[in-house]
C-alpha positions in Angstrom: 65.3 84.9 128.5 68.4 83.6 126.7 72.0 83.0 127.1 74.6 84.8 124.9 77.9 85.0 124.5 79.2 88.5 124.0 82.2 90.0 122.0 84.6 90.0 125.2 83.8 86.3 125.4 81.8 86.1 128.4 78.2 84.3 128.1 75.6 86.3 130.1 71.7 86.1 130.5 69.7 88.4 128.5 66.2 88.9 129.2 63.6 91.3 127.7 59.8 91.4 128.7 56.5 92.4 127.5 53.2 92.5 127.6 52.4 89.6 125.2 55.1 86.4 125.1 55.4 87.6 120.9 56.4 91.0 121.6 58.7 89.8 124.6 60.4 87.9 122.3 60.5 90.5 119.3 62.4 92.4 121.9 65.2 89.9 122.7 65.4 89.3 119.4 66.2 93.3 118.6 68.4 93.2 121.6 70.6 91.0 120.3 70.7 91.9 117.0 72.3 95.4 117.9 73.8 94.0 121.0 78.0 94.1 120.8 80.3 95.1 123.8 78.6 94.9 127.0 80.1 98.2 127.8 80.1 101.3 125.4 83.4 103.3 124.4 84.7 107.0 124.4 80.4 107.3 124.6 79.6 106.3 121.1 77.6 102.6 120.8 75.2 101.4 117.7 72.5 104.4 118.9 74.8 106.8 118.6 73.9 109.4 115.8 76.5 110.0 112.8 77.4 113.3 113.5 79.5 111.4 116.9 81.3 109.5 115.5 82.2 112.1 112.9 83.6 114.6 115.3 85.4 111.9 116.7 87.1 110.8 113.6 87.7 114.9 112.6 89.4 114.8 116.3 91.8 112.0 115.4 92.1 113.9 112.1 93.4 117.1 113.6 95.6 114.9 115.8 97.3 113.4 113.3 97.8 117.1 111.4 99.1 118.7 114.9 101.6 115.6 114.9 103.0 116.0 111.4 101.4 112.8 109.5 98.3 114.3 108.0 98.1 117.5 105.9 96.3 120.5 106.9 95.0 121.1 103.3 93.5 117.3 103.6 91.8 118.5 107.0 90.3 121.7 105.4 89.0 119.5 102.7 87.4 116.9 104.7 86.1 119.3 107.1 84.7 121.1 104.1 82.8 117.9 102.5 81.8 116.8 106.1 80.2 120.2 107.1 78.4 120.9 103.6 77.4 117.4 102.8 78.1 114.0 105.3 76.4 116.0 108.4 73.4 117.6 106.5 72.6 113.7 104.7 73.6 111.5 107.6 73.9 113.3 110.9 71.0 112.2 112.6 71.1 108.9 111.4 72.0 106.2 114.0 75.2 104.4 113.4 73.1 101.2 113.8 71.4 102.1 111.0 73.8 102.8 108.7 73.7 101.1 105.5 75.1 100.5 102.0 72.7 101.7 100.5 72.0 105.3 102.6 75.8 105.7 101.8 75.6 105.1 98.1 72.4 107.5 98.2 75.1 109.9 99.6 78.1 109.7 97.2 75.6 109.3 94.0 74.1 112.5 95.0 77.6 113.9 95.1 78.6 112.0 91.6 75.8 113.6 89.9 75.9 117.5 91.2 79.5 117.8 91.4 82.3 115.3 90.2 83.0 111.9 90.7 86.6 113.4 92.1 84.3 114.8 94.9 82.4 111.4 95.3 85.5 109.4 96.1 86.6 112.0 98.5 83.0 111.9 100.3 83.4 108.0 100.6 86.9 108.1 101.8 85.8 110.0 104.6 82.8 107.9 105.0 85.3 104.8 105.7 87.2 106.4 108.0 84.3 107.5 109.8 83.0 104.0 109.9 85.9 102.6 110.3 86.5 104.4 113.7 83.0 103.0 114.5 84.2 99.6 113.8 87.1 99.7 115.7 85.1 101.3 118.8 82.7 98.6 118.5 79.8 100.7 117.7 79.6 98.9 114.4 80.1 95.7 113.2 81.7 96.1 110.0 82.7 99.2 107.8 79.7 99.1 105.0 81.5 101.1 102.6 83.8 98.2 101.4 80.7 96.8 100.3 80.1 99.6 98.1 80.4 99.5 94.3 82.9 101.6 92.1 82.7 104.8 91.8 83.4 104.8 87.9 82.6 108.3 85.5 85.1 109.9 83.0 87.3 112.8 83.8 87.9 115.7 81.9 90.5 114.8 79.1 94.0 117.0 79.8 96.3 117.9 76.8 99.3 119.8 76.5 100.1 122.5 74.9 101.4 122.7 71.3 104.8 124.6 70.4 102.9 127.5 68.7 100.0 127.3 71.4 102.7 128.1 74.0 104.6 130.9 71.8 101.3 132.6 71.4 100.0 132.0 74.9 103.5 133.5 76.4 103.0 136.4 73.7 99.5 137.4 75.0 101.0 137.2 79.0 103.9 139.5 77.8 101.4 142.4 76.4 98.6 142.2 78.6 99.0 145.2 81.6 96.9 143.2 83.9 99.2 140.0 84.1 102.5 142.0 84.5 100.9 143.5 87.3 99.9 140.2 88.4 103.5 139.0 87.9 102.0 136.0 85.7 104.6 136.0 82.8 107.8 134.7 84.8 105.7 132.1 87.0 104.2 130.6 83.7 107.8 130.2 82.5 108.5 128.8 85.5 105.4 126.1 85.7 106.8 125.2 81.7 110.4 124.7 82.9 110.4 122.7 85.4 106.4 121.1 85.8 106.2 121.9 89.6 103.3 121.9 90.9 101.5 125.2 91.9 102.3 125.1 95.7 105.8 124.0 95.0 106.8 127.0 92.8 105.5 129.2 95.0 107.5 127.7 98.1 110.7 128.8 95.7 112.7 130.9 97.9 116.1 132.5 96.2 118.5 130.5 98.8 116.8 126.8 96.8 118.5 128.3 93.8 122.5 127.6 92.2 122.1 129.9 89.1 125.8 128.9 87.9 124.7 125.4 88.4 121.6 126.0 87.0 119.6 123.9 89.5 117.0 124.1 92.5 116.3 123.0 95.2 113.5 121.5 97.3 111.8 123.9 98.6 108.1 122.1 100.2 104.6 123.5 99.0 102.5 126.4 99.8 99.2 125.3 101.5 96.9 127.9 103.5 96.4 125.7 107.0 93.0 126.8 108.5 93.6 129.2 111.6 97.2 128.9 110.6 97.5 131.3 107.3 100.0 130.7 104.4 103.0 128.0 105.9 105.2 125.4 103.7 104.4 121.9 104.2 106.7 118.8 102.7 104.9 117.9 99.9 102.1 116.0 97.8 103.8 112.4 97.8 107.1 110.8 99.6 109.1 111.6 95.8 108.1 115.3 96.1 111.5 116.2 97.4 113.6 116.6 94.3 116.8 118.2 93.3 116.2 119.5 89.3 118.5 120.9 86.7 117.1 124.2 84.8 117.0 124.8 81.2 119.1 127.5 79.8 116.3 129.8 79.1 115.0 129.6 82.7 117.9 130.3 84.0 118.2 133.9 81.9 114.7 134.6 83.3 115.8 133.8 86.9 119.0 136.2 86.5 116.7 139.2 85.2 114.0 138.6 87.6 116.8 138.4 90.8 117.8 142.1 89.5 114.2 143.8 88.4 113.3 142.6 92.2 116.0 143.8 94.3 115.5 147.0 91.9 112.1 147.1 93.4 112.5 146.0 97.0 115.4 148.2 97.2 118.2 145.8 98.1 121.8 145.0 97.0 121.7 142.0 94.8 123.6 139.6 96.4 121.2 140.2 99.6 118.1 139.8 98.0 116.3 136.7 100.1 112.7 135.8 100.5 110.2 134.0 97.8 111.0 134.2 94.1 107.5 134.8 93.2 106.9 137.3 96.3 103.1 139.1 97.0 104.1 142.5 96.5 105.2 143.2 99.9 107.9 140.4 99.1 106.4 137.7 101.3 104.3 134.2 100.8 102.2 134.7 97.8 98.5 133.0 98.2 98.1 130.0 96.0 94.4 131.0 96.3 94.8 134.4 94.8 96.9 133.2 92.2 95.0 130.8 90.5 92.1 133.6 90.7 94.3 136.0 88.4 95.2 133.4 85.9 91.8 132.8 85.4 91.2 136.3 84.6 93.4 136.1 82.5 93.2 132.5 80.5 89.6 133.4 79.9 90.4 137.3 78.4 93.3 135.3 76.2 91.0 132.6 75.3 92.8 129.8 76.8 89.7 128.8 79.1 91.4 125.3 79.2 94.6 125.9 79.8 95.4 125.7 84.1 98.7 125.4 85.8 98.8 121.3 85.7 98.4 122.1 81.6 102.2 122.9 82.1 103.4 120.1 83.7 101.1 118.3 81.3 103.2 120.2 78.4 106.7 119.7 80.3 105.6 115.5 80.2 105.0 115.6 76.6 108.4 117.4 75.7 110.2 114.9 77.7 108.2 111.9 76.7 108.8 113.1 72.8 112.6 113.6 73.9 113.2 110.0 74.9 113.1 110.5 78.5 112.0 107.3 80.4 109.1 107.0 82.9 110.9 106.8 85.6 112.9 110.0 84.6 109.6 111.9 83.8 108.5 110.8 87.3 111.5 111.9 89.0 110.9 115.4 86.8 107.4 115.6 88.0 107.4 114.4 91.5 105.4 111.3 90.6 105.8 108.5 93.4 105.2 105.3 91.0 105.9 104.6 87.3 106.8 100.5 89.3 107.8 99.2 92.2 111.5 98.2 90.4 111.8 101.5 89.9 111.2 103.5 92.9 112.7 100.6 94.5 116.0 101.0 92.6 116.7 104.1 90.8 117.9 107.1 92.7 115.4 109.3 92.5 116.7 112.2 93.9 119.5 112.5 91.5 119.3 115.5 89.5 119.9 114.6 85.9 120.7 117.1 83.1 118.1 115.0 80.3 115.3 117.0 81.6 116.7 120.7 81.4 118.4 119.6 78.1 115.0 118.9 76.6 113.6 121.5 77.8 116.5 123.8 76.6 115.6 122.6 73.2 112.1 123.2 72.6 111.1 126.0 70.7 108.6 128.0 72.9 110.6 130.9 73.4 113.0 131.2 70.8 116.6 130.5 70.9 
């Protein structure tokens, strides 16, 4: 028997008994060790198993999506990871026994048979796991800031060269199966403006001023599980951006608004709905998209070449054309190039440096 002082600052007697005065003792001893609040919460304590506190924390998770402040393409991912590789490694285990070292097992495991991309997200999710446990006094602290870096090279990125894109464009234009697949005009899209592949696909027709050669913000596609296709507001707080057009996108956008209300069978001037349309003329899946452009890349023999390569191309241009970080950013929808800067430029005003630079460049002729 013993006195101890528990974590809601009362002192109370603990006693633990056995057949031998040693294994009486071992007892206490084990008891206190694990011992925390003297009464569990929401049913989870240090014998709870893993896979507990993880549908807790995917609860909270959803929560947070159904509210607004979390995005559903975050909660498929997680749910994803947790499902196919937390649960299976670390279910069972007791959150008592949770370790360092069991969760670097984990996220090394991941490191070497995927990516060190998919690593990073496993521990992420691992913290907030055990940080719920934490804060529901089931643990004591969150082991994963004890971890060590996860470090491993990615995959350089390069742009594409002037003649890479003039021969790239050239192959799109003759090939049957991406004009079916309505891949030439989104490509030229991606290369003038360096939006991300959710973003140009939010594009409606009423985000556009063709005489003022600009567009609006628009959101990004994501598919929300049990939800379907739906626009969300974006990667990071600087997604919403106003940008000027080059010239030559512009021309494209003026014959694509006719060839499509030629097809859907509409005046011009009432011609609504996405500008890259399924063929029905609604939300076209991300998902599906990407699919056909791989088709294709790897029949053009541009295996390297995916969307972000354009907005990895549009950077160069503007880097080469003088543009400053901070403009690039704004191009991009970047959130930091420094604190100064987001702080005090405006970043939602649209400047003309961007589609004049673009105008310029020689991918597509003059």
């Amino acid at each position: 028997m013993t006195k101890y002082r528990d974590a809601d600052g009362v002192t109370r007697n603990v006693e633990r008994s056995g057949p031998t005065r040693a294994k009486a003792e071992r007892r206490l001893k084990a008891d206190l060790r694990d011992r925390l609040a003297p009464v569990r919460q929401v049913g989870i304590g240090p014998d709870s198993r893993f896979q507990e506190a993880a549908d807790l924390w995917l609860q909270e998770f959803e929560a947070a999506v159904a509210d607004g402040t979390r995005s559903p393409t975050s909660l498929d991912t997680y749910s994803g990871r947790l499902k196919g590789i937390i649960i299976p490694a670390l279910g069972q285990v007791r959150l008592r026994e949770v370790t360092v070292f069991r969760l670097e097992q984990v996220c090394q495991a991941v490191k070497r048979n995927q990516s060190v991309d998919s690593a990073r997200t496993v521990r992420t999710i691992l913290s907030g796991i055990c940080g719920l446990a934490v804060r529901y006094q089931a643990m004591t602290v969150n082991p994963v800031r004890h971890m060590g870096p996860l470090e491993g090279r990615r995959k350089a990125s390069r742009s594409l060269e002037p003649d890479e894109m003039r021969d790239l464009l050239a192959k799109l234009d003759s090939n049957e199966r991406a004009l079916r697949n309505d891949l030439p005009d989104l490509v030229r899209w991606y290369a003038g403006t360096g939006y991300r592949t959710g973003e140009a696909l939010a594009v409606q027709w009423q985000h556009l001023d063709l005489d003022a050669g600009a567009v609006a913000w628009a959101g990004s596609l994501i598919r929300g599980k049990g939800t379907g296709l739906l626009i969300n507001e974006g990667k990071t707080d600087v997604s919403e951006r106003a940008l000027a057009l080059p010239t030559w996108l512009v021309s494209m956008l003026r014959d694509r608004r006719a060839r499509l209300a030629e097809r859907f069978g509409v005046p011009l001037d009432d011609l609504d709905g996405p500008v890259f349309p399924n063929t029905k003329g609604g939300l076209r899946d991300k998902h599906n998209t990407l699919a056909r452009w791989r088709e294709f890349r790897a029949e053009a023999e541009y295996p390297w070449v995916t969307f972000k390569t354009f907005r990895k191309s549009v950077a160069t241009v503007l880097d080469g054309a003088g543009l400053t970080a901070r403009e690039i950013a704004d191009q991009l929808g970047h959130s930091k190039v420094s604190t100064t800067q987001d702080v005090y430029m405006g970043r939602r005003v649209t400047s003309r440096k961007a589609a004049e630079a673009l105008s310029e460049v020689e991918w597509f002729g003059k």
